[in-house]
N, C-alpha and C positions, 0 to 999 in steps of 0.2 A: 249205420249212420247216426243212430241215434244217442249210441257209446258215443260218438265224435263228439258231441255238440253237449253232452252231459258232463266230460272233460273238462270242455273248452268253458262252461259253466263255473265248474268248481275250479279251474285255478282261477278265473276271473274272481272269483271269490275269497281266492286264498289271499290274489297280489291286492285287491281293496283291502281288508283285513291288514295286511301287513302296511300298506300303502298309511293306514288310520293309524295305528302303530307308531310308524315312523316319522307322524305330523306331530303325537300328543308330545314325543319324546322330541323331537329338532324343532319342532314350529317350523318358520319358515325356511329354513336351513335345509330342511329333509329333502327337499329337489336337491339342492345343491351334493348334499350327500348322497345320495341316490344317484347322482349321474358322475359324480367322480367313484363311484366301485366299479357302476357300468364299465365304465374306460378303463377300471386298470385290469380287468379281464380282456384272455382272448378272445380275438372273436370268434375261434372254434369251442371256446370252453360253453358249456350245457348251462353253466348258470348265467351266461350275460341274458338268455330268452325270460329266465324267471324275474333277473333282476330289472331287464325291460319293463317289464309287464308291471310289474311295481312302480316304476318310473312316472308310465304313461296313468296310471292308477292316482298316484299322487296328483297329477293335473286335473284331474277330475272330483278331487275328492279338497 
């Protein structure tokens, strides 16, 4: 369990980092860009979870 939650730790980590990232570079823009890559993935593809996490990363950051 402990693996689970030390995971769940570092990509939160990874998507703030990128989330910071993608604010110095877009300013306010970076949701907007963030949520249209979101959508033009499918929803079976692996990267729309990462690019999520980012997304929701940016709201908070």
């Amino acid at each position: 369990m402990e693996s689970f939650w030390m995971r769940a730790l570092d990509d939160a980590e990874r998507a703030e980092a990128r989330a910071k990232a993608l604010r110095a570079r877009f300013g306010e823009s970076a949701e907007a860009r963030c949520r249209a890559e979101l959508q033009s993935f499918d929803e079976r593809d692996p990267r729309r979870r990462r690019v999520a996490d980012v997304f929701r990363a940016l709201r908070w950051t």
